[in-house]
N, C-alpha and C positions, 0 to 999 in steps of 0.2 A: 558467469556461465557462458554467454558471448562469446569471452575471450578463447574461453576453454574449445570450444566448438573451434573456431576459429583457428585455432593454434593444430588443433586434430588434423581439419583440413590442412592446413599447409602441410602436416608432416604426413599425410598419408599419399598428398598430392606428389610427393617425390617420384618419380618412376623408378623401378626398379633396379639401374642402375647407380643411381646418385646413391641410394638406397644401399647399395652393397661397398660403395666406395667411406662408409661411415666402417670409425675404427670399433670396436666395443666400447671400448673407453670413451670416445666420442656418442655414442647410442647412450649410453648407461649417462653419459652428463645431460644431455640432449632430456632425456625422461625426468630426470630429476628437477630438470630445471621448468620442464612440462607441468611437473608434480607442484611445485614451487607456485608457480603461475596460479595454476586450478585452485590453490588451499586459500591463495589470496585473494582471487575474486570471489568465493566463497566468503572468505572471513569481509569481504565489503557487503557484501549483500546481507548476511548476518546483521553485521551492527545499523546499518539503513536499515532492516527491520526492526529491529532492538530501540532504535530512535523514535520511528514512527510509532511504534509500540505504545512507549512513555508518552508519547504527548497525547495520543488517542487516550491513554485511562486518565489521566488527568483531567483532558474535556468529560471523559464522562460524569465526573463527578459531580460536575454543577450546570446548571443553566448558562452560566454566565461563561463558565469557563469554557463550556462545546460554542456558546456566539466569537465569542474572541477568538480560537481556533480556526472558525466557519471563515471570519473575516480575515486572519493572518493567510489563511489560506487561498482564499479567492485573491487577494493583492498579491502573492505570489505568483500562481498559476495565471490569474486575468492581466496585472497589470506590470509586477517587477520582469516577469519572465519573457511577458510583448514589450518590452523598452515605454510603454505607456506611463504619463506622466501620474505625477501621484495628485496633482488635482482632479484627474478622470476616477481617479478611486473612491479620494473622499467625496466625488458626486454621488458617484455608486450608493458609498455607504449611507448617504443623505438621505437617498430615493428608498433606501432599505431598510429604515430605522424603523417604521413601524412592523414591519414584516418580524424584526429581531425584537422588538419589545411583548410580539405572542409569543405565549408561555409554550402552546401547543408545536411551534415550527423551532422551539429550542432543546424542546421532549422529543420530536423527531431525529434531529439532528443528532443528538445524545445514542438514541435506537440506531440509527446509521453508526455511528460509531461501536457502538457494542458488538454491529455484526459486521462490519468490519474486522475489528479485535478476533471474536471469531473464527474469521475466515480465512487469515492468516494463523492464527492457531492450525488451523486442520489441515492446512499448506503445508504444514510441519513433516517430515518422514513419524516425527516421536507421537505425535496425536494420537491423543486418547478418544476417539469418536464416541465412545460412551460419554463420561464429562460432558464433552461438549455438546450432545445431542440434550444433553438435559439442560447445559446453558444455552443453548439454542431455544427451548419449549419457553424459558421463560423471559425470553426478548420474545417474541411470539406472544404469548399469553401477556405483557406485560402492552404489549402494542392492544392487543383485545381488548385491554380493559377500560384504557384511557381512550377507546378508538372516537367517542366524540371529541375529545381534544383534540385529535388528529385527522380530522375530518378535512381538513382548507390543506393536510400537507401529505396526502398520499403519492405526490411527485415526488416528492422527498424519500419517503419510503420502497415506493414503488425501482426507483434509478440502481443501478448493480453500485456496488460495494466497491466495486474494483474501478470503477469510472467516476466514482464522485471527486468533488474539489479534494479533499483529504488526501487518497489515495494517490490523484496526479502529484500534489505540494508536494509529498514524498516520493512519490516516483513509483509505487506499488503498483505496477502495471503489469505483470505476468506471473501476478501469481492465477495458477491453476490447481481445482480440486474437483477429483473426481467424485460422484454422487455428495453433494455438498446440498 
């Protein structure tokens, strides 16, 4: 989308002359190949969504599966992506083992990702706000029910969707939804 923008400006950045000295033929290549640009940064953002997608419902499925996530991800974003070495990680994880063996901060985690999943759903132009308003009710109701188990991780819950480790690992940084 960037590029698209980008690409806009420069060609609307032409002054009027340079403007009128394009042949048709060159105009009409010129857009196509504008066209070309746009469908392809489009078709990358698509499938980076599509990726992140799959790996988010997988974590949800298990306990085990959203910790190994939590952590593939924090070592990407914390430690592969700052050139930090990977014994600073396995510290990390050292220091965090107990935090990962509660049942309650891997049921959070899991709730993070659902609304996640989510909210990238409703990002969608095709979203169904009904659907989803009902999948919505019951990550909500589903957080209620268990909320003493979740009592030590309302930081967890509490942090946007769009800022947690998850979303950086994948780069889900702009997605916006209106009344969300």
């Amino acid at each position: 989308m960037r590029i698209s923008l980008i690409l806009l400006c420069l060609v609307f950045g032409f002054n009027s002359a340079q403007a009128q000295s394009l042949s048709d033929a060159d105009r009409n290549k010129f857009l196509e190949n504008l066209a070309t640009l746009q469908q392809t940064a489009k078709s990358k953002v698509d499938s980076k969504y599509r990726v992140a997608l799959a790996a988010y419902r997988e974590a949800i499925a298990s306990d085990a599966a959203a910790i190994d996530l939590y952590m593939n991800c924090v070592q990407k974003v914390n430690y592969l992506d700052q050139d930090k070495k990977s014994s600073d990680f396995r510290d990390w994880k050292r220091k965090e083992m107990d935090k990962f063996s509660d049942p309650g901060y891997s049921f959070a985690l899991r709730q993070q990702l659902r609304w996640l999943v989510l909210t990238l759903q409703a990002s969608s132009e095709k979203a169904d706000r009904a659907k989803l308003g009902v999948e919505a009710q019951l990550v909500v109701d589903s957080i209620f029910h268990d909320f003493e188990k979740l009592k030590s991780n309302e930081a967890t819950l509490n942090q946007p969707v769009t800022s947690t480790v998850f979303a950086r690992a994948y780069e889900i940084n702009d997605v916006k939804v209106e009344k969300w």
